[in-house]
SETORLUM-279537 format. One record per residue: residue in one letter; y, x negated, z of N, C-alpha, C in turn. Coordinates in steps of 0.02 Angstrom, whole numbers, padded with zeros to 5 digits, always signed. Each point is the difference from the previous one (the first is absolute). Example, Ala and Ser with C-alpha at 12.3 -4.5 7.8 and 13.67 -1.06 7.14 Angstrom:
2
a-00284-00660+00390+00059+00045+00000+00060-00045+00000;s+00053+00018-00036+00059-00042+00003+00055+00039+00037;
This chain:
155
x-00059-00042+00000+00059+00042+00000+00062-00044+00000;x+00046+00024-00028+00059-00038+00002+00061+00007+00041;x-00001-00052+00047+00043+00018+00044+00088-00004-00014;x+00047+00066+00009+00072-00016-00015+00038-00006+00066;x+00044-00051-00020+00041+00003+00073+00044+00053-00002;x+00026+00029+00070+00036+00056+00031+00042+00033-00049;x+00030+00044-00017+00028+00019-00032+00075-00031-00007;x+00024+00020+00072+00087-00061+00004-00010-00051-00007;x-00065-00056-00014+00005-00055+00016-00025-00030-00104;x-00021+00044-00025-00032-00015-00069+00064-00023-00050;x+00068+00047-00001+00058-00018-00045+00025-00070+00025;x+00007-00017+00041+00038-00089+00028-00067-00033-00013;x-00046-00012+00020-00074-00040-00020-00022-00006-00072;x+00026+00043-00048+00001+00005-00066+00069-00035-00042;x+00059+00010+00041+00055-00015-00022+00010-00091+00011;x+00020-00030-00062+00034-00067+00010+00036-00039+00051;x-00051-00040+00027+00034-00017+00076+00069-00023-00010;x+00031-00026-00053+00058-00016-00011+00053+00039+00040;x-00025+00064-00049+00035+00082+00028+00010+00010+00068;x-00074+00007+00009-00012+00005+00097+00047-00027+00038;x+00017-00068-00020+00009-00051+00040+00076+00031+00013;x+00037-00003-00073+00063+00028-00014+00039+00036+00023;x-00035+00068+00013+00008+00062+00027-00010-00001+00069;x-00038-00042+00032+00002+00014+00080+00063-00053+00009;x+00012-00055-00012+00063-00059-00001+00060+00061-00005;x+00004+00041-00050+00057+00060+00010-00013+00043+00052;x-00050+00014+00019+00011+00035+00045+00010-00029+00053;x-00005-00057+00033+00006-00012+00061+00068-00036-00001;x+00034-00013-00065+00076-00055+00004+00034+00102-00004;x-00043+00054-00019+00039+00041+00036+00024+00035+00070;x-00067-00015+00031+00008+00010+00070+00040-00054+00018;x-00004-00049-00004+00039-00053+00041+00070+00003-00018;x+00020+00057-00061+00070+00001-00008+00032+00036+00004;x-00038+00063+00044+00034+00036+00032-00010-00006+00063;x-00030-00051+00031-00010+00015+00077+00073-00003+00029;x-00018+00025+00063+00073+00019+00035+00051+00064-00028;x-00031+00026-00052+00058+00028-00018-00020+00075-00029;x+00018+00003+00062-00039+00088-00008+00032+00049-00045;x+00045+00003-00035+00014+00038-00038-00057-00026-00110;x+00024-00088+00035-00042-00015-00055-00084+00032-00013;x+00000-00010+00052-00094+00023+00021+00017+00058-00025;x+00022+00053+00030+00007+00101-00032-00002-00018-00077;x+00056-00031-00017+00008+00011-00075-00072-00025-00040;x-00025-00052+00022-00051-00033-00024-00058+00053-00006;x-00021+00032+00072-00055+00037+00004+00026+00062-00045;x+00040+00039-00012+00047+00038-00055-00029+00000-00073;x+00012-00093-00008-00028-00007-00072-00071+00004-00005;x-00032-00022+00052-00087-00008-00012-00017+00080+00000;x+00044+00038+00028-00024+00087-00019-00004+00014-00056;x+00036-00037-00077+00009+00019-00029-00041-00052-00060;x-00032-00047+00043-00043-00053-00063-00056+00048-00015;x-00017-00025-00056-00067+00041-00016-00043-00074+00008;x-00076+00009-00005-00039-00043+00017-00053-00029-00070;x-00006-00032+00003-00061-00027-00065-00046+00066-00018;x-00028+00033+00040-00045+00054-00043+00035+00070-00003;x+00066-00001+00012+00060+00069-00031+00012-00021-00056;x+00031-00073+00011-00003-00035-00084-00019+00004-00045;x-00068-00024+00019-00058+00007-00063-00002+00063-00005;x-00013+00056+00028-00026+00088-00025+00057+00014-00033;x+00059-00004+00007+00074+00005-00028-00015-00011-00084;x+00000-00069+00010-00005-00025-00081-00059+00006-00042;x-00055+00010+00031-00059+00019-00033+00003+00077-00043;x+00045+00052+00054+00011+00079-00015+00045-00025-00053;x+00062-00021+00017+00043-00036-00053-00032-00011-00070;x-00038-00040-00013-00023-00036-00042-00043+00047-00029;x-00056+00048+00038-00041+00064-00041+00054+00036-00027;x+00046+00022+00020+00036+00054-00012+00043-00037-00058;x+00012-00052-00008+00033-00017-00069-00022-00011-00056;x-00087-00025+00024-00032+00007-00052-00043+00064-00039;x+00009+00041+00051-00020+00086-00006+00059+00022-00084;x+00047-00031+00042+00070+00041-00047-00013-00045-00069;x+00004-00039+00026+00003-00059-00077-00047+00003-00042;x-00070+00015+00020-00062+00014-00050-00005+00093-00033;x+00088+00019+00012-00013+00068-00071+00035-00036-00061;x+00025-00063+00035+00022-00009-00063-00056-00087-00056;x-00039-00015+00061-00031-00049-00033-00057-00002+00041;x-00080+00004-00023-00037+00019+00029-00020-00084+00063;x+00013-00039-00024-00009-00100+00040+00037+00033+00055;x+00046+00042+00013+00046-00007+00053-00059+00025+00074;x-00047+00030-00043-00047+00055+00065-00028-00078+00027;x-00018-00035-00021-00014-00070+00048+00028-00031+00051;x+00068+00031+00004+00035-00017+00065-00033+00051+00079;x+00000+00026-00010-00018+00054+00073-00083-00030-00017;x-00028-00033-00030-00056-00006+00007-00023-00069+00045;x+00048-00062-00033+00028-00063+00044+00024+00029+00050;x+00032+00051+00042+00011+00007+00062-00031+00021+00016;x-00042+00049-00007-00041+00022+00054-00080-00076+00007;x+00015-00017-00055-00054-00083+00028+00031-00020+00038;x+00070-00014-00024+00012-00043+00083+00003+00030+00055;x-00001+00056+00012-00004+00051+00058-00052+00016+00036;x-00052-00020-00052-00074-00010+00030-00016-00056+00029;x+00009-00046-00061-00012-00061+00030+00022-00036+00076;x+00090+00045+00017+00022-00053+00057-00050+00072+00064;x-00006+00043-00009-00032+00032+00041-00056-00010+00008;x-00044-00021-00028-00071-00046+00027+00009-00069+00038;x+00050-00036-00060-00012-00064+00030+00063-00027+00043;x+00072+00026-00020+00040-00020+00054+00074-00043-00054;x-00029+00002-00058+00018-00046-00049+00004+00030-00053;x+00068-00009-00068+00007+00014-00057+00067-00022-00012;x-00006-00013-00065+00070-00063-00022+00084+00041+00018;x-00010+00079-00001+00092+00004+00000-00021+00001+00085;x-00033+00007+00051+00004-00023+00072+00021-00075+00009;x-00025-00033-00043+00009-00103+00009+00078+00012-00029;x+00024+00053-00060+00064-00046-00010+00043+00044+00042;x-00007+00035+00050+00047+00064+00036-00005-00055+00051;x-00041-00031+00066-00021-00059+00023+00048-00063-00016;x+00020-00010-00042+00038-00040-00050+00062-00004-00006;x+00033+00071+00021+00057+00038-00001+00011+00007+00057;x-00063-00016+00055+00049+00013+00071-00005+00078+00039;x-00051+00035-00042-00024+00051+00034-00076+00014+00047;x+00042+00023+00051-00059-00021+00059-00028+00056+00001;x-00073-00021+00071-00054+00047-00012+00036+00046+00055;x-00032+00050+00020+00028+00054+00069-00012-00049+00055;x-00056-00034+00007-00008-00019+00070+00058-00067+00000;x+00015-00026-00042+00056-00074+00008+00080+00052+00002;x+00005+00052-00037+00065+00058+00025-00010+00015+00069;x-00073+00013+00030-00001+00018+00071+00015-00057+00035;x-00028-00053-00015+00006-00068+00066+00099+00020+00002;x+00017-00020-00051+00089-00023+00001+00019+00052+00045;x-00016+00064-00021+00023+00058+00070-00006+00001+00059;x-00045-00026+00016-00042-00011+00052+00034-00060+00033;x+00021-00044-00034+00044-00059+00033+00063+00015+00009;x+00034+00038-00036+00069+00041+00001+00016+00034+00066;x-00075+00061+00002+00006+00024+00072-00001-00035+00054;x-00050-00066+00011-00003-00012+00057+00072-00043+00011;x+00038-00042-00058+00052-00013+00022+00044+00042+00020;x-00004+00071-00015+00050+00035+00004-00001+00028+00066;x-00060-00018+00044-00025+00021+00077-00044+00059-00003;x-00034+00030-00044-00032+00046-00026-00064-00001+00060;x-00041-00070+00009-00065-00003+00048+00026-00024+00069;x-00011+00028+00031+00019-00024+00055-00036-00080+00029;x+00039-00042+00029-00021-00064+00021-00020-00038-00068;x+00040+00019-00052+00001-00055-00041+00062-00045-00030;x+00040+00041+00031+00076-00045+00002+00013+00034+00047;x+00012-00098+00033+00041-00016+00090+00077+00008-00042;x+00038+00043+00055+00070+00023+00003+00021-00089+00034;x+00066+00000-00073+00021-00081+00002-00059-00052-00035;x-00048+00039-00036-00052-00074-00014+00071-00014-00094;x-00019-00062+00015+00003-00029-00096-00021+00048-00058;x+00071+00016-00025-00035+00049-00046-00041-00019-00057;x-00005-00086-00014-00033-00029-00043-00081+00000+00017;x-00005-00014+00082-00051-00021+00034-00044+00088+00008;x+00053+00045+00003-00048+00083-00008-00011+00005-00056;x+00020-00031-00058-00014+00037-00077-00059-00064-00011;x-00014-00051+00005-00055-00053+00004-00064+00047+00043;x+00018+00031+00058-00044+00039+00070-00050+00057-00074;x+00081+00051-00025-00026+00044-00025-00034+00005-00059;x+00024-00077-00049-00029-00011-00053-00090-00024+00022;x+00000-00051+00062-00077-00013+00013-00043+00065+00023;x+00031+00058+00031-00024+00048+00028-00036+00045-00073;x+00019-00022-00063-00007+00044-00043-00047-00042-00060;x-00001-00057+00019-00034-00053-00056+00033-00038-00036;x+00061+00004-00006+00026-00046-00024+00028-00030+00014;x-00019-00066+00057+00031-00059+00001-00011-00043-00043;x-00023-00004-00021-00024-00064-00054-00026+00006-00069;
């Protein structure tokens, strides 16, 4: 039998560590650049309400992409091959975790839900969200380092 890894964990394990690497380096030079600054943090967590994630992405442009090639093949029948390439790749990253417009979205800097959740998750606790995870008066460099390790990404 063939074993697949977790579902949140298959799109980053498939994706170009280049990418990986990239995208958490932004995310954590973003926590560290709003620490202390609680209005920065609101606005920040604001925008992550409004990111979409690697597999909104992909279903987006895949519907995208059927639906243009739906329209385009009354007028040339080659066009019906488009919604046919998407729904392969739609299969394909749903078995295995992997398919080429996921590597170049990856590429672009679009993250999975669970790397949108860590950054929130570090946002809140700087923002005093958990209790006993920011000491009143600690370093606000030294709580966003606390909240970035609390979430996986120190390193």
């Amino acid at each position: 039998m063939i074993e697949m890894p977790p579902t949140q964990e298959r799109t980053g394990l498939h994706s170009p560590s280049a990418a990986n690497q990239e995208i958490r380096a932004r995310m954590r030079a973003r926590v560290l650049d709003v620490a202390g600054k609680l209005a920065a943090i609101e606005q920040r967590l604001a925008e992550i309400e409004q990111e979409w994630d690697v597999e909104r992405t992909l279903q987006a442009n895949a519907a995208a992409v059927s639906l243009a090639g739906l329209l385009l093949s009354a007028f040339n029948r080659k066009w019906s091959l488009l919604p046919l390439i998407a729904a392969g790749f739609m299969l394909q990253h749903a078995v295995s975790g992997w398919c080429l417009p996921v590597e170049l979205f990856r590429r672009m800097g679009i993250r999975t839900a669970r790397e949108i959740e860590q950054e929130r998750f570090a946002l809140k606790a700087l923002r005093g969200d958990f209790e006993g995870v920011r000491a009143e008066g600690q370093d606000p460099i030294a709580a966003a380092q606390a909240a970035l390790r609390a979430v996986g990404l120190d390193g």
